[in-house]
C-alpha positions in Angstrom: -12.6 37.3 -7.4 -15.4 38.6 -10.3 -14.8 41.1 -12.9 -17.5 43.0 -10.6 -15.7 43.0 -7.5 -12.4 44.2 -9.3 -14.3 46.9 -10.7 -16.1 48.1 -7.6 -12.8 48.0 -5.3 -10.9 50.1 -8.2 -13.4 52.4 -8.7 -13.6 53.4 -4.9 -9.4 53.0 -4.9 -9.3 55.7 -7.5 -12.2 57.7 -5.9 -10.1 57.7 -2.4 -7.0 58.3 -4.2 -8.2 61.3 -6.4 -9.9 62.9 -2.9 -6.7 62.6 -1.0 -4.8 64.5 -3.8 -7.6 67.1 -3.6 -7.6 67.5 -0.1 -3.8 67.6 -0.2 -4.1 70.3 -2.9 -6.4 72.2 -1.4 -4.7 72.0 2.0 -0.9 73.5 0.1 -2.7 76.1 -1.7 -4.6 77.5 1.5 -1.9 76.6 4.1 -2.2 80.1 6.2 2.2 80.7 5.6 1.5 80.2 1.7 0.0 83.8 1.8 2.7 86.1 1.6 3.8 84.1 -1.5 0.3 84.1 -2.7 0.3 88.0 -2.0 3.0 89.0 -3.9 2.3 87.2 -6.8 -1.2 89.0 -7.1 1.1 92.7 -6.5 3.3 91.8 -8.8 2.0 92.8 -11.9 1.2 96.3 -10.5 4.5 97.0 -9.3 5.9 97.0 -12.9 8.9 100.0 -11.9 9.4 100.1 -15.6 7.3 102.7 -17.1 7.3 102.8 -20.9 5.4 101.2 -23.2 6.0 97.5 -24.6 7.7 97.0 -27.7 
C-alpha cells in the first residue's frame, strides 16, 4: 500500500466520519420531542419571577 492510497482512504474515512457526527447532531438537535426542552430554554430568560434589579 502507497503513501497515496493511505492518504486518500483516510481522507474520505474522516470525511464519512465527520458527516455521520453531523448528521447525528443535527438529527438530536431537531428530533420533533427535543422541542419542548428547546422551548423552555428560549422562555426562560423572560420568565425571571424575580423583579429587582442585579446587584
Amino acid at each position: 500500500m502507497t503513501h497515496d492510497a493511505v492518504l486518500v482512504f483516510s481522507k474520505t474515512a474522516g470525511a464519512i466520519y465527520l458527516l455521520t457526527v453531523f448528521l447525528g447532531a443535527v438529527l438530536w438537535t431537531y428530533w420533533p420531542s427535543r422541542r419542548r426542552i428547546y422551548d423552555e430554554a428560549a422562555q426562560s430568560p423572560l420568565n425571571d419571577e424575580e423583579d429587582h434589579p442585579c446587584r
